[in-house]
MIKOLDO-916141 format. One record per residue (C-alpha): z, y, x. Coordinates in steps of 0.05 Angstrom, whole numbers, padded with zeros to 5 digits, always signed. Example, Ala and Ser with C-alpha at 12.3 -4.5 7.8 and 13.67 -1.06 7.14 Angstrom:
BEGIN
+00156-00090+00246+00143-00021+00273
This chain:
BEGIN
-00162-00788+00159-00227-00797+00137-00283-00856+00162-00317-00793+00191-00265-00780+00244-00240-00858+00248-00165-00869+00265-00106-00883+00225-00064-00842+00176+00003-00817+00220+00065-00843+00193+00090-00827+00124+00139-00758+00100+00207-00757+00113+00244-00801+00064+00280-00781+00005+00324-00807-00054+00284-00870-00057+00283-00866-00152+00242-00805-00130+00171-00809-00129+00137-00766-00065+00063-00753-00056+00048-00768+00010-00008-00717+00015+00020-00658-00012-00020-00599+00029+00013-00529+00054+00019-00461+00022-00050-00420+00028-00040-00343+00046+00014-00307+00073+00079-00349+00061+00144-00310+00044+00190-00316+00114+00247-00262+00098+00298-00245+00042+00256-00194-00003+00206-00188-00051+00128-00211-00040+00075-00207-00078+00007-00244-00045-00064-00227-00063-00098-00298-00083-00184-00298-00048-00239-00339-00066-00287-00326-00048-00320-00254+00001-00274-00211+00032-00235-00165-00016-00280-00120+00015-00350-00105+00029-00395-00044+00066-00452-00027+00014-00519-00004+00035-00499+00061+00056-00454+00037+00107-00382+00046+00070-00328+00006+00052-00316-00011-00023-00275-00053-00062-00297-00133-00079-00232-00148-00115-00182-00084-00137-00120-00095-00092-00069-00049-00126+00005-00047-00103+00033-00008-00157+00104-00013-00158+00109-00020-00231+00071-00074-00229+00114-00106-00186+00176-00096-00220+00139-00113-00281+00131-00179-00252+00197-00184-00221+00226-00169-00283+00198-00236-00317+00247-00271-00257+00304-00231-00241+00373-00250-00243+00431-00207-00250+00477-00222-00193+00550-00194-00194+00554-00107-00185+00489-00107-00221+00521-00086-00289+00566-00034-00256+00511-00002-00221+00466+00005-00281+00520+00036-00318+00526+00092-00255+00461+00107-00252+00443+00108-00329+00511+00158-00331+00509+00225-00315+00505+00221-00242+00439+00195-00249+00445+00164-00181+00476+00106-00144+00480+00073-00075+00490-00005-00076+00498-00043-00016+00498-00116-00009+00484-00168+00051+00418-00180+00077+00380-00235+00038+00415-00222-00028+00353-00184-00063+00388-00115-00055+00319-00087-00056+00293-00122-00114+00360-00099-00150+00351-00032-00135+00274-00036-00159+00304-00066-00226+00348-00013-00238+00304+00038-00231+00252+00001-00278+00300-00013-00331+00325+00041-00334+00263+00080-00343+00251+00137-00393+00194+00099-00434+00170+00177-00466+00148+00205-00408+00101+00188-00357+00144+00180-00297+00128+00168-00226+00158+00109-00179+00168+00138-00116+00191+00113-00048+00239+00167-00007+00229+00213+00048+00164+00230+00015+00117+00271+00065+00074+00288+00010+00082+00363+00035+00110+00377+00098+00107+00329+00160+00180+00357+00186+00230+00309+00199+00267+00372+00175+00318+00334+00127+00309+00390+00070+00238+00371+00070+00257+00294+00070+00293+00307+00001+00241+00353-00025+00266+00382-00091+00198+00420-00099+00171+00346-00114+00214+00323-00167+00179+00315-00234+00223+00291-00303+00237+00223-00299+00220+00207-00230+00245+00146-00210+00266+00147-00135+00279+00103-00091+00317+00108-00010+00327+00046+00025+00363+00059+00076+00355-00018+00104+00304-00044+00155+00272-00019+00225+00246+00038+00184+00303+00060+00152+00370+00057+00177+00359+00116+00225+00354+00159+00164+00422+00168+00137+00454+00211+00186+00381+00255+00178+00389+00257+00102+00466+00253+00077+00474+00336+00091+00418+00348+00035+00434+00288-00014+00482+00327-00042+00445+00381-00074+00383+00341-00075+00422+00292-00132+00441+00352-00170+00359+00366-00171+00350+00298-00199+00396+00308-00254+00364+00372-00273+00290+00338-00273+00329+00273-00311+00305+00237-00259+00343+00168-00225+00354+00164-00148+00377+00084-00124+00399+00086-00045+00393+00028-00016+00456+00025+00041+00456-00031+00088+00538-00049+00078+00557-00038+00153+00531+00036+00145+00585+00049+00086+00640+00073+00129+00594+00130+00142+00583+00155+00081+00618+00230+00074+00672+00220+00023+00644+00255-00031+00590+00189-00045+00643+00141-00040+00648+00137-00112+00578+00132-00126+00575+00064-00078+00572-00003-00120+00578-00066-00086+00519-00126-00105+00526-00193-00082+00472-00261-00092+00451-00282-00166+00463-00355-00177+00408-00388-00138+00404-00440-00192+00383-00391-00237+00341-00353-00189+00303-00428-00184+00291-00432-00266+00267-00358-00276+00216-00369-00214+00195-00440-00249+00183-00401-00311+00141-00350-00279+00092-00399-00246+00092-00439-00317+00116-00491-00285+00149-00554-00339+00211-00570-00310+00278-00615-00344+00347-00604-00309+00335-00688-00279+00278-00659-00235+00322-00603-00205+00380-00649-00197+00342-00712-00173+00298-00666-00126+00359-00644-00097+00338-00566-00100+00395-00545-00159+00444-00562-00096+00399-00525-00040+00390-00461-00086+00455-00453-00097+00466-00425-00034+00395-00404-00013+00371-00332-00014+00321-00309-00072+00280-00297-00022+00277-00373-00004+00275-00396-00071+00206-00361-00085+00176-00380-00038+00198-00448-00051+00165-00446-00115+00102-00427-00092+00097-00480-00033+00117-00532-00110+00057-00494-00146+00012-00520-00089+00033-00577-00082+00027-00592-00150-00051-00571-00152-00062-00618-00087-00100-00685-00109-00051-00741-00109+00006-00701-00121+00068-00738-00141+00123-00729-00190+00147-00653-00199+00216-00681-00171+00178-00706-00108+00148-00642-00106+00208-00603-00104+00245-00646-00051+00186-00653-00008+00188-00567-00006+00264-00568+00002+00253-00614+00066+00203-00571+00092+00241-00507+00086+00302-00542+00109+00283-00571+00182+00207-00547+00183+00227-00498+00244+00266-00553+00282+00200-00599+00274+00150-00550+00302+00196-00541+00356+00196-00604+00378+00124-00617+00375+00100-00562+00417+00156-00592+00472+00126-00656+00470+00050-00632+00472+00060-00619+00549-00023-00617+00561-00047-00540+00547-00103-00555+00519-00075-00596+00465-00033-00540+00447-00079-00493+00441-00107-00544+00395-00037-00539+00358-00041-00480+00341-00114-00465+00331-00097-00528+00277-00047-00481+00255-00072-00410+00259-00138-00443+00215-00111-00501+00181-00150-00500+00114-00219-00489+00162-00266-00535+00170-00244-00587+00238-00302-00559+00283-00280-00489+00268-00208-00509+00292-00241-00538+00356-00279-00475+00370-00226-00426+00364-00181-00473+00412-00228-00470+00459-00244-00385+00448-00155-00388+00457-00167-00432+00526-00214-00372+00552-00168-00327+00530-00107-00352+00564-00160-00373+00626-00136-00449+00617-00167-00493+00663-00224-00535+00644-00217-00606+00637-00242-00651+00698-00257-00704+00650-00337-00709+00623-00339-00697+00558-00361-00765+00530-00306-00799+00571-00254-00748+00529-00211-00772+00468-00245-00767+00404-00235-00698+00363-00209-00736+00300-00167-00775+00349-00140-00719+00380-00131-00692+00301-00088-00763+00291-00038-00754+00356-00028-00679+00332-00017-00710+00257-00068-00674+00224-00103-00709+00167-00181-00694+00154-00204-00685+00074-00263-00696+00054-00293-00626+00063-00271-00636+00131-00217-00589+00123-00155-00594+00168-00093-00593+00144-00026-00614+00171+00016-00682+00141+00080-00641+00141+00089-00593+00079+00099-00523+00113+00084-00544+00179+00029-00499+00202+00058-00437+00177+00120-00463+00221+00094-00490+00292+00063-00408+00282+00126-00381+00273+00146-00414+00330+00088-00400+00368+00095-00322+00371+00174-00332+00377+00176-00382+00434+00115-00335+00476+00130-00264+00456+00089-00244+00534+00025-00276+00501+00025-00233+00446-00034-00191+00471-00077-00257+00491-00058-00278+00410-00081-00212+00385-00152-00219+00428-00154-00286+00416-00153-00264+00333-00209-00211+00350-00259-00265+00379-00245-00313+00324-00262-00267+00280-00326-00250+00311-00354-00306+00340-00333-00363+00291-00375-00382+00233-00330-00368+00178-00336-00327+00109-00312-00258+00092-00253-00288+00060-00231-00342+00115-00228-00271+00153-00184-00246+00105-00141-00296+00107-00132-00308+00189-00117-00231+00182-00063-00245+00126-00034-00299+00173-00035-00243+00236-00004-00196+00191+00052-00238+00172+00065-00247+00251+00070-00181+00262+00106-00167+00203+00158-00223+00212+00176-00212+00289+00165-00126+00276+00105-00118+00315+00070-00071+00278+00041-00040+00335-00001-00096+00352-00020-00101+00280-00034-00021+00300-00084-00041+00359-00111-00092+00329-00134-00046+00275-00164+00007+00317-00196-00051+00364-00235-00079+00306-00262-00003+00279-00276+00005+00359-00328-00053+00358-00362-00033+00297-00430-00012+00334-00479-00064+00346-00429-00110+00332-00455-00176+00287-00395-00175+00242-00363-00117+00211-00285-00131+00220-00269-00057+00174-00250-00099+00114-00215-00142+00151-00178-00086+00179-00169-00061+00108-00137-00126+00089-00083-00115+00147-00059-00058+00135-00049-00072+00064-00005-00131+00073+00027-00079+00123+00043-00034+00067+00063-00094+00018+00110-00105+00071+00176-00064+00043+00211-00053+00118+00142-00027+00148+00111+00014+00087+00137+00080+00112+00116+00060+00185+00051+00046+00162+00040+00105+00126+00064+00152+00177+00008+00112+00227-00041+00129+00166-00023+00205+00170-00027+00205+00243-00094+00179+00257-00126+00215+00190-00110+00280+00228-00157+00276+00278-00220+00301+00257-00262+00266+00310-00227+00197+00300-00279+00140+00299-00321+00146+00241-00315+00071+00231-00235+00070+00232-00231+00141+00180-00274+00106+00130-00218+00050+00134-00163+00101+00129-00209+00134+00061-00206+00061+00027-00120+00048+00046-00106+00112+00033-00148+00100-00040-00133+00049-00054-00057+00022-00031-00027+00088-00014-00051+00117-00066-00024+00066-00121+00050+00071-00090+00047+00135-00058-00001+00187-00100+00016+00248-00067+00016+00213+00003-00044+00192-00005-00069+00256-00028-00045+00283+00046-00084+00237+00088-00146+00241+00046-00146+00316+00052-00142+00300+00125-00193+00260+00131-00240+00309+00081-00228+00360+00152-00262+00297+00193-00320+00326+00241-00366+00278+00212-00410+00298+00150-00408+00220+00124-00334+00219+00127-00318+00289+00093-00374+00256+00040-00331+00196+00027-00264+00227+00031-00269+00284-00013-00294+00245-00069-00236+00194-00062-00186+00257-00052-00214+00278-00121-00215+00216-00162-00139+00202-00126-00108+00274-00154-00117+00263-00220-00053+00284-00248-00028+00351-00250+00028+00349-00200-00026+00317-00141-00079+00368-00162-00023+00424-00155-00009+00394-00093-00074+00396-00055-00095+00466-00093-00037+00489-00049-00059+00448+00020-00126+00474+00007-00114+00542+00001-00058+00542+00058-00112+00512+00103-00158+00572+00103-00117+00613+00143-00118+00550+00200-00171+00520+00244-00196+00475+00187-00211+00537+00151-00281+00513+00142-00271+00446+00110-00216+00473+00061-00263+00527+00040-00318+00467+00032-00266+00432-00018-00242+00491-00047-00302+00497-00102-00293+00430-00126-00217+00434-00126-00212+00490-00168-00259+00470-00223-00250+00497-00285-00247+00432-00309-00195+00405-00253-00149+00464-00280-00134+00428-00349-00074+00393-00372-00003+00409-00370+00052+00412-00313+00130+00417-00327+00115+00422-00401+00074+00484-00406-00005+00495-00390-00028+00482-00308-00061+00543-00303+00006+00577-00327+00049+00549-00262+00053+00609-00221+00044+00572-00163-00019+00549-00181-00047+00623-00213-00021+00650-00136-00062+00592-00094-00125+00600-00141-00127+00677-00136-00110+00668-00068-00165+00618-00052-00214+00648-00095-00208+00715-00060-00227+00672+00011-00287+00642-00026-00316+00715-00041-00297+00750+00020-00328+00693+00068-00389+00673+00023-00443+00712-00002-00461+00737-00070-00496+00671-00100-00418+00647-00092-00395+00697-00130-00455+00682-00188-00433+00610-00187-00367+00616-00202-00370+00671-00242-00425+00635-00293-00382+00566-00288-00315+00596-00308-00350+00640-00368-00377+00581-00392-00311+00533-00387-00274+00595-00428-00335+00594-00476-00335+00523-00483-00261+00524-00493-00253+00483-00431-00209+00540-00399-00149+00586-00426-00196+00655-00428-00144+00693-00383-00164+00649-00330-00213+00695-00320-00164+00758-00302-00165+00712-00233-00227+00728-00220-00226+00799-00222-00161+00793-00183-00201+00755-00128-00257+00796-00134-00209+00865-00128-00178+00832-00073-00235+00827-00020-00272+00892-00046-00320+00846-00094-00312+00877-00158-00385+00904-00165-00409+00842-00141-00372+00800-00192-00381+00847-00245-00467+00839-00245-00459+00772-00246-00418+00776-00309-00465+00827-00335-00525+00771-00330-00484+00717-00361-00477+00760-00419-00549+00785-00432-00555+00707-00461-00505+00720-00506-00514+00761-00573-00465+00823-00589-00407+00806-00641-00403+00723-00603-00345+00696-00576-00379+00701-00521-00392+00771-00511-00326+00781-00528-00301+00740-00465-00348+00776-00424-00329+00837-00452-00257+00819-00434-00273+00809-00359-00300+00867-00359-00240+00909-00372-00198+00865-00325-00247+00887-00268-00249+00961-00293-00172+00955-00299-00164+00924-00224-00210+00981-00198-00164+01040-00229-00224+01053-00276-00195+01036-00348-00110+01044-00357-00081+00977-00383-00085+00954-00451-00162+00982-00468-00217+00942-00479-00290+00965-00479-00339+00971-00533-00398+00935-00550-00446+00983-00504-00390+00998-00450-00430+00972-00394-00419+00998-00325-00475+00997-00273-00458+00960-00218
């Protein structure tokens, strides 16, 4: 404790094997600590909010935040450890089947085993997508055909269906009638599906997958421990594993546990005064080992309520300064409606007194932290578990802090992390749901913008491998309501652009077409020119051509025909998709014609002028396969346009001089319109002075 606060240091850590050297003050894991059995990958702030509104009021990024599952596996694969069924489910999937379904116990990395085999095994010449099954890129039916979607399989997709977790075990008994033919589908695109089977769900499996069902059991722990020390460059010699005592604890701990026993080490390690990396190592093994029973029993013996709503302000802000820990206990007393002390306030104990009896040390930045490694992240756990009917008070005790304390855009950031991993932990997510919604609904003449902060949750949502798909479907559902609060869509543009989109392209392509329909001009601004950016590559710019053009026969007819000019750009109609040119997909020739023809019969001639003058000079440019322009006329034919399109090709070509390429595309259009209109039979071109008069 420091002079400032005045009392005594409480006693020292638990003891250990007394030839190992301990650092007394060792600190606790920053961020969102790692509480279940799979894979987590945290997002390290410094200094704003990841984060920030720019002058014209919307959200952009501070710091890129990408969760892109190959860069996850990339970095998993620098610390994996085969564990036994892993060989013989490689060899299934990379066989002709192209598919497997492994199984395995809850906390033995199944999901990171399926995510490696699918990386591995990856076809390194093509430009394959990592996708996460049912995809609702398309359709919105729980339909199971439209689940397994073969219409979305590209060559080399890697897929993967977990079938584990709140979000996914309803889904077998939905899917298993179409995974059948939906595995043949992936053989023909050379793709790889990995199902994910929780192993009490096996015995109802239809027969005809039994053989494609591999068993996977734990890796050896102790090598789970030196790949993770490797990763976090981290010197280690087989006396500090064995002195430490870990090499023993991993053996049996999940992979899980192990990481995020290397990260609390990593800390510790950067704390000042740290000790040995063997004291390091047992002092996290202690704290992962009885840190739960401790908090426990510290909340039972703080019997006064407004120490412990001291305890676990300490522990909701540890890391914050000591008179921001006092504040927010005393915003949680008004919350809960605790009753104020009778005692005048000089005749109360001292704060750094009241620090000591709670054993929470002071630094010098006047920073509070707790003695016990771990120990904040724990007396929370045990906070929410032990008073599950406060969990609304918690959630509006959150909101206030976040408002009315004196704290920086990333302190924000991370008290949302720490809410997040509450929700995520106990399954919650619908209070991580209300939460989000209640900060977007205080937006107006608010002092602090909380959108970034409500960014930041639903991010470490979607991190979150059992509440991704829940997430997203809560993303799809609020982006279709085109008067949702303008403040809560323009947090829905940057998830959807941002995380969505780096997992879940297509996805994200969905609820940004949504929210490009929003009733609000600023909105349909910012959305549309993230919906362009995010559908980039061929099979997402397919993909909203043909939401685009199936939304002018709805409600939204208005907005779609709004998007449809940009969408179907010349210069957006480039590339290749399943090997041969876009513009040669009959799919896409059918929505362009299609959505052309609703441009010209519901806009006026200047429409016709524009497009007309922007296509001849993509195909004069070379920017566009010439019979592109037989769409036109088709269009234009269509919705009784013809002579309408055909002056405006007529005044294109004046600039051009007779015997150019250019005339000669012109001159080409010509005889497609001529040909459309009965006027010319097929096959005949016109000459040099063939004009018509419109």
């Amino acid at each position: 404790m420091t002079a400032e606060y005045g009392g005594e240091r409480p006693g020292p850590a638990p003891a250990v094997d007394p030839s190992v050297s301990v650092a007394a003050d060792i600190g606790e894991v920053r961020g969102a600590a790692h509480t279940g059995s799979g894979d987590q990958y945290n997002t390290h702030l410094h200094l704003g909010s990841v984060y920030e509104i720019d002058e014209r009021g919307r959200l952009r990024r501070r710091v890129r935040t990408r969760l892109i599952t190959d860069e996850q596996v990339r970095r998993l694969d620098r610390c994996f450890v085969e564990g036994p069924g892993y060989a013989k489910a490689r060899d299934v999937l990379g066989g002709d089947e192209h598919s497997v379904i492994v199984t395995a116990e809850p906390g033995s990395g199944r999901r990171a085993a399926a995510m490696m085999l699918l990386h591995r095994l990856a076809d390194r010449d093509v430009d394959s997508r990592f996708r996460e099954l049912p995809d609702d890129a398309v359709h919105n039916s729980v339909d199971p055909g439209l689940l397994l979607d073969e219409r979305n399989l590209q060559r080399g997709d890697r897929l993967l269906l977990d079938l584990t977790g709140p979000a996914g075990r309803g889904l077998l008994e939905q899917v298993q009638p179409v995974l059948e033919g939906y595995r043949h589908a992936v053989q023909r695109h050379r793709a790889r599906l990995v199902v994910v089977l929780p192993r009490d769900q096996e015995e109802a499996l239809y027969q005809d997958f039994r053989a494609l069902v591999v068993h996977l059991e734990r890796p050896d722990g102790r090598e789970v421990l030196r790949e993770h020390l490797d990763l976090h460059a981290i010197p280690f010699t087989e006396t500090d594993l064995h002195r430490s005592g870990v090499q023993e604890w991993a053996a049996g701990a999940a992979p899980g546990e192990i990481a995020e026993l290397v990260r609390m080490v990593e800390t510790a390690r950067q704390a000042p005064g740290a000790g040995s990396l063997a004291g390091c190592l047992a002092q996290a093994r202690i704290a992962l080992s009885d840190r739960g029973v401790h908090a426990a029993e510290q909340i039972d013996k703080t019997t006064d309520v407004r120490e412990r709503a001291l305890l676990l302000a300490a522990a909701m802000f540890d890391g914050f300064r000591g008179d921001v820990v006092f504040a927010a206990a005393e915003l949680l007393g008004r919350e809960l409606r605790l009753p104020d002390p009778e005692t005048p306030y000089l005749e109360r104990s001292r704060l750094g007194r009241r620090f000591d009896e709670l054993g929470i040390r002071v630094g010098p930045d006047r920073t509070v932290t707790f003695e016990r490694l771990g120990h904040a992240e724990a007396l929370r756990n045990r906070f929410w578990d032990d008073y599950p009917e406060l969990g609304q008070p918690f959630r509006m005790w959150i909101g206030a802090c976040m408002r009315g304390l004196e704290i920086t855009g990333a302190q924000r950031d991370e008290l949302a992390g720490r809410f997040a991993a509450q929700c995520l932990r106990t399954g919650r997510i619908r209070e991580l749901f209300a939460q989000v919604e209640a900060w977007c609904r205080g937006e107006r003449g608010g002092r602090v913008s909380l959108s970034p902060q409500a960014v930041f949750l639903l991010n470490q949502a979607l991190a979150d491998g059992s509440a991704a798909r829940e997430v997203r479907q809560q993303v799809r559902v609020w982006a279709s309501r085109p008067s949702l609060p303008p403040a809560l869509a323009h947090v829905l543009i940057m998830v959807s652009a941002d995380a969505i989109a780096s997992g879940w392209p297509d996805e994200a392509v969905v609820r940004l077409h949504h929210l490009a329909r929003h009733e609000d001009p600023g909105v349909r601004e910012d959305a549309t020119e993230e919906l362009l950016r995010v559908a980039s590559r061929p099979w997402s710019r397919r993909l909203l051509l043909n939401r685009v053009v199936d939304g002018l026969g709805r409600r939204t007819w208005k907005a779609d025909l709004a998007l449809l000019t940009p969408v179907a750009d010349p210069a957006r109609l480039q590339g290749t998709y399943r090997g041969r040119p876009f513009v040669a997909d009959p799919q896409v020739r059918a929505d362009l014609t299609a959505g052309l023809a609703a441009l010209f019969g519901k806009k006026g001639e200047e429409t016709i002028r524009h497009h007309a003058r922007r296509w001849l000079d993509a195909c004069a440019a070379g920017e566009a396969p010439r019979d592109l322009l037989e769409l036109l006329a088709e269009a234009a034919h269509r919705t009784g346009r013809s002579n309408r399109l055909y002056a405006a090709v007529r005044e294109w070509t004046l600039r051009t001089a007779e015997g150019t390429p250019e005339r000669k595309i012109a001159l080409g259009l010509f005889r497609r319109i001529d040909e459309y209109q009965g006027l010319r039979p097929r096959g005949t071109g016109p000459g040099e002075k063939e004009w018509r008069t419109p």
